[in-house]
C-alpha positions in Angstrom: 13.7 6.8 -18.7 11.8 8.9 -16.6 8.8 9.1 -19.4 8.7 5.1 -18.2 8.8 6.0 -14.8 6.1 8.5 -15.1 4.4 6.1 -17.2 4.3 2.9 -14.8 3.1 5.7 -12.1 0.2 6.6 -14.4 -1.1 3.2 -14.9 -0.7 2.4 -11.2 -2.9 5.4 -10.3 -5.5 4.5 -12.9 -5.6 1.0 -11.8 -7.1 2.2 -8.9 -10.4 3.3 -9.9 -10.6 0.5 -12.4 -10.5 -1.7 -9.9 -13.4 -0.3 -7.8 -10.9 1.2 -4.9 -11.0 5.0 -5.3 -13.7 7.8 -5.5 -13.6 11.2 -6.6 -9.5 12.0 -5.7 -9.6 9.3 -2.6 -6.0 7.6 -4.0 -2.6 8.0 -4.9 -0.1 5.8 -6.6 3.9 6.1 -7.1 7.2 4.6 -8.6 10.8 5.2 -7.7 14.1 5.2 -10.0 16.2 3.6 -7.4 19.1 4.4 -9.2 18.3 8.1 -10.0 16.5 8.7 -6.2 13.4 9.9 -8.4 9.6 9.2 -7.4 6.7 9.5 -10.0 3.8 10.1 -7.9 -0.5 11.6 -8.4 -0.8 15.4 -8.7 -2.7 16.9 -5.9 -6.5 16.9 -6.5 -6.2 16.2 -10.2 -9.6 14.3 -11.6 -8.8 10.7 -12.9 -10.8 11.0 -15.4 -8.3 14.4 -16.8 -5.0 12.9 -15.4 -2.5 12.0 -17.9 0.5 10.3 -17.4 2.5 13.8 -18.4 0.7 14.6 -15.4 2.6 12.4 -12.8 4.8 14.4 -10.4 8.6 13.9 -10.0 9.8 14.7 -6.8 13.4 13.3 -5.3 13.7 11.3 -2.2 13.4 14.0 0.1 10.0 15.1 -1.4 11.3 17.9 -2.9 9.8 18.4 -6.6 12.1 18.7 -9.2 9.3 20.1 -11.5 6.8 22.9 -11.4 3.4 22.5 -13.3 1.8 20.3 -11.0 1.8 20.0 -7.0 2.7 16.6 -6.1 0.2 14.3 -3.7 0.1 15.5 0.0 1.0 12.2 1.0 3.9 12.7 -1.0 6.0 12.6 2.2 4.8 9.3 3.7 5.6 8.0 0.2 9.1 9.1 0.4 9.6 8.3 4.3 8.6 4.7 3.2 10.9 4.5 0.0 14.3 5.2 2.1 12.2 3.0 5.4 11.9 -0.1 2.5 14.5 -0.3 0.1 13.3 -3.3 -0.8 10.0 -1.6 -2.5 9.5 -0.2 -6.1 5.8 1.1 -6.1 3.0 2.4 -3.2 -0.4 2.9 -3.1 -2.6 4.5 -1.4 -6.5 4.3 -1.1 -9.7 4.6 1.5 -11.2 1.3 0.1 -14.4 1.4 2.1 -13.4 -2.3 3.6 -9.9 -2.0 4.3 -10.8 1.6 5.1 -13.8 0.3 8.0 -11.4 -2.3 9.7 -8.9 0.7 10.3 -11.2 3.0 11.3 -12.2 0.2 13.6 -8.8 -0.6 14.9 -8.4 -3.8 13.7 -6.0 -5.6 11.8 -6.8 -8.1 9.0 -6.4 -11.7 10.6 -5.3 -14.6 7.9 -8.8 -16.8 8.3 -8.2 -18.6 5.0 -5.7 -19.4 2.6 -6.5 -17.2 0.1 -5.4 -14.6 2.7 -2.1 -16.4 3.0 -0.9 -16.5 -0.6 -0.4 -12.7 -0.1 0.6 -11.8 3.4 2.6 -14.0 6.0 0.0 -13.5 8.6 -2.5 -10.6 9.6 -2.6 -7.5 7.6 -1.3 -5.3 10.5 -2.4 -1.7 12.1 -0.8 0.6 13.4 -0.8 2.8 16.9 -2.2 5.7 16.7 -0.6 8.9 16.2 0.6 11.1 19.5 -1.3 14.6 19.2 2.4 15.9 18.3 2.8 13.7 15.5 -0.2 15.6 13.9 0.2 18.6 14.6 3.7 18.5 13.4 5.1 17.0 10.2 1.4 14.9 9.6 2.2 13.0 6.3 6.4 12.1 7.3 4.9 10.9 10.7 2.4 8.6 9.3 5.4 6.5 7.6 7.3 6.9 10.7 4.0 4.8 12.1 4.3 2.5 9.4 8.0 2.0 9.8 7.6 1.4 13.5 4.9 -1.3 13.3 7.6 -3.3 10.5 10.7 -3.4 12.9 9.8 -7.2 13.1 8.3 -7.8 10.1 9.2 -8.0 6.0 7.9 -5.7 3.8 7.8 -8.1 1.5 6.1 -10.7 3.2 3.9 -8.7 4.5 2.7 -6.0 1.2 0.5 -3.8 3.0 -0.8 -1.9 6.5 -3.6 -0.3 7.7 -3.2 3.0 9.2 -5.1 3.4 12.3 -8.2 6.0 11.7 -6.9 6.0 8.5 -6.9 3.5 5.7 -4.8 1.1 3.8 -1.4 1.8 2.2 0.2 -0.9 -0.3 3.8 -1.8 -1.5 5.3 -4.4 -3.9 8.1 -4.6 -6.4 6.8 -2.2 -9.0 3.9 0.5 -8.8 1.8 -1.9 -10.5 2.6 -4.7 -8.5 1.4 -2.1 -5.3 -1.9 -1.7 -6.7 -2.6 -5.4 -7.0 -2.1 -6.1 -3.7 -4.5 -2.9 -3.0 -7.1 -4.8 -4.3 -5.8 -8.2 -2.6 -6.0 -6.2 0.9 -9.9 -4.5 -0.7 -10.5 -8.3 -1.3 -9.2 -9.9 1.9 -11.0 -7.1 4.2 -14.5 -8.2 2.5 -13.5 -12.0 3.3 -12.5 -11.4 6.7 -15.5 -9.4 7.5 -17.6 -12.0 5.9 -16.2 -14.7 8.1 -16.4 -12.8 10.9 -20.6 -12.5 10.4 -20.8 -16.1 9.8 -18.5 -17.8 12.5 -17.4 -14.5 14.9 -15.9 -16.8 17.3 -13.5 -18.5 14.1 -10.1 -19.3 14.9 -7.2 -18.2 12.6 -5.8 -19.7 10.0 -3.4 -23.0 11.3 0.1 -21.7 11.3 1.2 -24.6 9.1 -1.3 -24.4 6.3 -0.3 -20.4 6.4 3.1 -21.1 6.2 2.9 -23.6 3.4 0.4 -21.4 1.1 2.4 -18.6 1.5 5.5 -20.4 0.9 4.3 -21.8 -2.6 4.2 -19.0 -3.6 7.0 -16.7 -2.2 9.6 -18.8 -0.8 12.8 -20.1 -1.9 11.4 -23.2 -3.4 8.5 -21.2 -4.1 6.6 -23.3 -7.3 3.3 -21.6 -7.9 2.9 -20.1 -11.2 5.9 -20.2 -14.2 9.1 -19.5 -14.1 
């Protein structure tokens, strides 16, 4: 069971540069066992292109490895903070995606300008404040998911599978470690589009709250009907 685990942690993190979102070590991807409190999670540093999925760290809820060979990702804790903040989520990823990566070094959410943007997230891809001096100086990684957490007290983490962190860059969630990396590249995607937009028409309104809500509903609401059953 936890060869799977470490197994759908693997393929996550090697989505990543397959997909054009991560350079040298730039990423990380995990997996949690709800029902054992385990997370499969990147070794620190490790090469891609050497990383095997025997390689994936196993580390309990707390962050506290429950193996030896490898060190686990130093953003090990945010990962953790966010599984017991979202027990809703299966999978995280994170990445500096040069896109999604500029809009947060920029300050600025993604706003929904298309419907493309809606069939994903239930509105703008959010960011959050930033961090007090004491928050980095103290426990760094836990505080950035403590950001995160804050900015979702009115929001889904569902609905809403991603966040830039301010100065940052993007982190991603979803059902399953694979599922996380998809909408990665969704957020990669949507950043490109929005900045595109935003050259043509910088003046364009957002997305019409109907059309929003009825794209995003085809596909993830309760009479959601997009795709098979």
């Amino acid at each position: 069971m936890l060869d799977d685990l470490k197994r759908e942690a693997f393929e996550a993190n090697m989505r990543l540069p397959e997909y054009g979102l991560v350079r040298l070590t730039w990423g990380n991807a995990s997996a949690v066992d709800r029902a054992r409190g385990i997370v499969a999670i990147k070794p620190s540093g490790v090469p891609y292109e050497t990383m095997s999925a025997d390689d994936m760290v196993l580390v309990d809820l707390d962050g506290q490895p429950l193996e030896s060979r490898l060190r686990p990702s130093a953003d090990t804790p945010t990962h953790v903070h966010l599984y017991r903040a979202f027990p809703e989520i299966g999978g995280i990823v994170h990445t500096h995606s040069p896109l999604a990566t500029a809009f947060a070094q920029a300050g600025r959410p993604i706003v929904c300008y298309g419907t493309t943007h809606a069939d994903y997230f239930a509105g703008e891809v959010p960011i959050t404040r930033p961090l007090t001096p004491e928050e980095i100086a103290g426990r760094y990684e836990a505080n950035t998911a403590a950001v995160i957490a804050e900015c979702f007290a009115a929001r889904s983490p569902l609905a809403c599978p991603g966040v830039l962190v301010r100065s940052h860059g993007p982190f991603t969630w979803g059902g399953s470690a694979l599922q996380a990396a998809e909408h990665a590249l969704v957020l990669e995607l949507l950043a490109q589009m929005a900045l595109h937009t935003l050259q043509l028409a910088p003046h364009v309104a957002p997305l019409d709250r109907h059309l929003l809500e009825r794209h995003h509903g085809r596909k993830h609401g309760k009479d959601a009907y997009y795709g098979q059953r």
